[in-house]
N, C-alpha and C positions, 0 to 999 in steps of 0.2 A: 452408320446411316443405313436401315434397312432398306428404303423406299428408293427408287430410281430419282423423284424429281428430288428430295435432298442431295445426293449428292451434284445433278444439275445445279441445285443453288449454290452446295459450295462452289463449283464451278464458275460459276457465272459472273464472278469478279476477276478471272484470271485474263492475263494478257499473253500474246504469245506473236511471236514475229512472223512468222506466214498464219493468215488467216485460217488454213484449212489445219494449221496443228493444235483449234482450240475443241476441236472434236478428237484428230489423231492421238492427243496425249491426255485421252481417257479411257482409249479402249482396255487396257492396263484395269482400271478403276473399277471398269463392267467386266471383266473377264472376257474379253469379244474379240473375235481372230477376224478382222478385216481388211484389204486390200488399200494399202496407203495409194492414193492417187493424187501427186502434187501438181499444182496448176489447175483442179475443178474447184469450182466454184464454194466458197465458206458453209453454204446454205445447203448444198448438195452433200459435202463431208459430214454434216451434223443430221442432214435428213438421213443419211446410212447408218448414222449410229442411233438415232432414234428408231427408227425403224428395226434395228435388230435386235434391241433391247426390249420390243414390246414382243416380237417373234421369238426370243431367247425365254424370256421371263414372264409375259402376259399382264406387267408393269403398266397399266394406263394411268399412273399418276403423271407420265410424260405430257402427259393433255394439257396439266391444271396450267396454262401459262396465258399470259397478257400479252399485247404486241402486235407485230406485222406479218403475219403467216410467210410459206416459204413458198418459194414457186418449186420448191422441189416436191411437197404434200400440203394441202389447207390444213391439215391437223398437227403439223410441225410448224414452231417459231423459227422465224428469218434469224435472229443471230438467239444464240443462249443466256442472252441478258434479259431475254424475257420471263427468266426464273429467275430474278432476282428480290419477286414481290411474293409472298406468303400467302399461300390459299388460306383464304380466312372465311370462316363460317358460323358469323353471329346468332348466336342460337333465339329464336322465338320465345318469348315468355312461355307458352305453354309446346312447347316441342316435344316433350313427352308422354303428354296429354293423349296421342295415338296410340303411346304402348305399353302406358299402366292404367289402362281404362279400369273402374272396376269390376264393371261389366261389357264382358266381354263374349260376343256371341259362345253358343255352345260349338257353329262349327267350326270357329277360329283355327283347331290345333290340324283339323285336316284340311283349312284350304291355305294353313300356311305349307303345310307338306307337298300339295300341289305347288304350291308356287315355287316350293326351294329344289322341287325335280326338273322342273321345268326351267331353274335356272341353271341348274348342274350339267343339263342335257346341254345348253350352250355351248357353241363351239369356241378354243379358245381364239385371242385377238391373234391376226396374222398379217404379213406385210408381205405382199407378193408387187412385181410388175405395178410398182408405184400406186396399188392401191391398197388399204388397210381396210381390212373385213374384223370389224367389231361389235360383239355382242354388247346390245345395250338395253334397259328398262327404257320404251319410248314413252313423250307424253305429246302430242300434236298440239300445234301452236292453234287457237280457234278465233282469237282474237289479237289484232295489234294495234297500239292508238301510239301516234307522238304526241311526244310532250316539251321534247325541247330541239334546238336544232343547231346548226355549226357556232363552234368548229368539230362537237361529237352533236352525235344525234341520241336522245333517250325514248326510248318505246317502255309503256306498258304493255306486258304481253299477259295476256291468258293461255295457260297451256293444258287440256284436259287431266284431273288428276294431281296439277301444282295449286299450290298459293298464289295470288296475281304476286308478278312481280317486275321489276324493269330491269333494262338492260342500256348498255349503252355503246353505241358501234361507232367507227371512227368514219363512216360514209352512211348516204340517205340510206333505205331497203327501196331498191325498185321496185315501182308501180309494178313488175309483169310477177317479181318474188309474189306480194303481195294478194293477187287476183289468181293466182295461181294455187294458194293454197298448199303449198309443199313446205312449210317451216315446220321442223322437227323441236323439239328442246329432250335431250337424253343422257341417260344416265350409263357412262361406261359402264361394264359388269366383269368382275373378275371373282374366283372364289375367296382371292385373298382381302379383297372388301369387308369380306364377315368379320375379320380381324380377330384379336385373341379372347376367348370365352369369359362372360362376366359372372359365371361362378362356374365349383365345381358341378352341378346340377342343371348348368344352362345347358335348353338342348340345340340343335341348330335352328328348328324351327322359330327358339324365341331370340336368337341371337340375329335370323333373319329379320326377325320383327322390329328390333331395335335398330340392326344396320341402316333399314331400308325408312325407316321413322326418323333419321335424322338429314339437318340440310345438307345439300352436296353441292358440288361444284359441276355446271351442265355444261354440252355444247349447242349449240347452234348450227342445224345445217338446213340445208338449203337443196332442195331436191334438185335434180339434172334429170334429161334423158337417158333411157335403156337402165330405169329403177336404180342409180349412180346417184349420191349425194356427195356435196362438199361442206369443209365446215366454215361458218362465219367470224373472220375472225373479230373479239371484241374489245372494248378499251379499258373493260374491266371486268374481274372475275365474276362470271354468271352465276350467285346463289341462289340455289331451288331448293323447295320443302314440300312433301307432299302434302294434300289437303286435309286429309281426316286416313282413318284405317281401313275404311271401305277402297279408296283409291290405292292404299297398298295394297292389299288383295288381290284388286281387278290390275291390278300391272302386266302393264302386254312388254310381253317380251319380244325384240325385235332383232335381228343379224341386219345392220348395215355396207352397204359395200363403199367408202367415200375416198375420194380422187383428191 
């Protein structure tokens, strides 16, 4: 199991007699030298070792989970049983449609070179003082309409540069979220995203084009004071696709700070 959140999944069916040893009897698994603390809280043990795996490794597959966030980090799950569902990512009938066009601007090959310096220049993810500073492709939410409501609530969202798509949260969105305008939808970014080359001849710019061309799994955050975001957590996994190849191009690249 290459990825961080697979082995969370095999995880995530194990039982263990003190709460806090269903984090401690993994550090083993991660390779991760940290401070057994018996007696703090289940949520807290597992926010440290999430936490130091994305610090250690730069692993944002820890994200892809369902569930009740932690009051230790919004971007941690409250127990590990929240990897027990499968990021799945139903592909679009024309989902490639962006990246074997067959015409294809002339400037394509250098404004994907801008783009893959520009993600490269990205800092990696880091967990400091309880907050995680992650490099992510942003797209700003411009639009939200409900459509259905408890005991989950489902939002159409328009997100600049996605497909419309819904979502579904296990609380209303506050009127002040709302009028406020600070919903995010973003796309982690790590170099290891690019994943392994799909010929000998692919260069990175077209391996970009494909990565970044395909649907992903988003978060949701939710703007704070002093430029601080949290994430939302939701009742099912957020899939996004971007719109066409123009909106891959114009991809803003963004470092979030989230609590």
């Amino acid at each position: 199991m290459e990825d961080a959140r697979s082995r969370l999944q095999w995880a995530s069916l194990r039982r263990t007699t003190r709460p806090e040893d269903i984090a401690y009897s993994l550090f083993g698994i991660f390779n991760l030298h940290l401070p057994v603390l018996y007696g703090e809280p289940a949520e807290n043990a597992l926010g440290r070792l999430l936490a130091e795996i994305v610090s250690q490794s730069g692993d944002t597959s820890v994200l892809d989970w369902v569930g009740e966030a932690s009051p230790y980090h919004s971007c941690f799950p409250a127990q590990i049983t929240s990897y027990q569902m499968l990021p799945s990512l139903p592909l679009h009938p024309d989902t490639e449609e962006h990246v074997t066009m067959r015409e294809r601007p002339a400037s394509l090959p250098t404004a994907l070179r801008t783009l893959y310096r520009s993600l490269d220049k990205s800092p990696l993810p880091r967990f400091l003082n309880r907050r995680l500073t992650l490099p992510c492709i942003a797209y700003p939410v411009t639009a939200v309409r409900l459509k259905g409501t408890a005991p989950k609530y489902t939002y159409e969202i328009q997100a600049s540069g996605l497909r419309a798509l819904e979502i579904t949260l296990p609380s209303e969105l506050e009127n002040e979220i709302l009028l406020q305008g600070g919903l995010q939808l973003v796309r982690p970014w790590h170099s290891k995203l690019l994943g392994p080359s799909a010929g000998l001849h692919t260069t990175l710019e077209e391996q970009l084009l494909l990565a970044l061309g395909r649907p992903f799994n988003a978060l949701l955050l939710t703007e704070l004071p002093r430029s601080e975001y949290k994430r939302m957590a939701s009742s099912t996994l957020i899939t996004a696709q971007p719109a066409d190849l123009t909106s891959i191009l114009q991809s803003e690249i963004r470092t979030f700070d989230i609590v």
